[in-house]
C-alpha positions in Angstrom: 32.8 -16.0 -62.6 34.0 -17.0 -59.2 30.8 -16.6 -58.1 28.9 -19.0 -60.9 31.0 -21.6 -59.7 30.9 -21.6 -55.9 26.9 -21.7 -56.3 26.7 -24.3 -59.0 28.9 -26.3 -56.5 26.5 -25.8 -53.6 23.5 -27.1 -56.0 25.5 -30.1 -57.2 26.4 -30.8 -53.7 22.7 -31.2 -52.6 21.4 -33.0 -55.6 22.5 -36.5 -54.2 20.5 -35.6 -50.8 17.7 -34.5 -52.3 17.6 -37.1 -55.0 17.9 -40.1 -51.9 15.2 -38.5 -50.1 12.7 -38.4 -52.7 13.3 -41.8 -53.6 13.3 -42.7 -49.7 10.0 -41.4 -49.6 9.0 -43.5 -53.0 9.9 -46.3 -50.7 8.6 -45.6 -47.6 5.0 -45.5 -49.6 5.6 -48.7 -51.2 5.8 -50.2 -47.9 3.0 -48.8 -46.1 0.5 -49.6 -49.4 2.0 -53.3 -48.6 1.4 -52.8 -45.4 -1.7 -51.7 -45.8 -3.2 -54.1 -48.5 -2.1 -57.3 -45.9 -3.7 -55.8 -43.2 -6.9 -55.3 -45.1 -6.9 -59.1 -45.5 -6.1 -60.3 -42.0 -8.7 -58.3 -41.2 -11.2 -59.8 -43.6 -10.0 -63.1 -42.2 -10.3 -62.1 -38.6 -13.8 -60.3 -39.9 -15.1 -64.1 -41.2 -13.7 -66.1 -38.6 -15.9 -64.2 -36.3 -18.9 -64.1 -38.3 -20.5 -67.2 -36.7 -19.7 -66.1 -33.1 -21.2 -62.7 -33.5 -24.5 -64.6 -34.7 -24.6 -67.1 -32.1 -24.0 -64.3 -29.7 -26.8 -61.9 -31.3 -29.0 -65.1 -30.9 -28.4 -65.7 -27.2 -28.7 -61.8 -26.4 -32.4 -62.3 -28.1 -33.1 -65.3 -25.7 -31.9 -63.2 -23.1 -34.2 -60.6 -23.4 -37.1 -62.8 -24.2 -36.7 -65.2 -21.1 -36.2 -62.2 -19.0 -39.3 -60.6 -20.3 -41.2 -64.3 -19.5 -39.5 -63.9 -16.2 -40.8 -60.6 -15.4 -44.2 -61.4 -16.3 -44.3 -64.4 -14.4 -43.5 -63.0 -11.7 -46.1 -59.8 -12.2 -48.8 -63.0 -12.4 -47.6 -63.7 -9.0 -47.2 -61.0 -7.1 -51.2 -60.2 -8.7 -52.6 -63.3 -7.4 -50.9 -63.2 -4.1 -52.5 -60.0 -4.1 -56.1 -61.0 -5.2 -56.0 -63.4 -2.4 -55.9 -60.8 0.4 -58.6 -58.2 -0.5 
């Protein structure tokens, strides 16, 4: 009978321990899903906020390429008629 006591003792002693973990953790996961949601929208923010830059820059990187292309040819034209001029 001794016995029955001492280890329903040691059980009712870590019930409270257990019980505060458990609802730590219920915690802990409420916070991070807050977390998590108000990141999402920041990020959606930051995401629109930098819509029109990410265009513009797209746009200029197109120019680039173009002009540098009319660049390059221009100066093939060149180089062929300063070569056609010395047979």
């Amino acid at each position: 009978m001794a016995l029955g006591r001492e280890q329903g003792s040691a059980i009712g002693d870590l019930w409270l321990p257990v019980v505060l973990v458990v609802v730590s953790l219920f915690v802990l996961m409420a916070f991070e899903t807050g977390q998590a949601i108000h990141d999402r929208g920041a990020l959606a923010d930051l995401r629109r906020s930098q819509e029109v830059l990410t265009q513009r820059a797209a746009q200029t990187r197109v120019f680039a390429d173009r002009f540098h292309h009319r660049d390059r040819l221009i100066r093939g034209a060149r180089e062929f008629d300063r070569l056609a001029e010395y047979p």
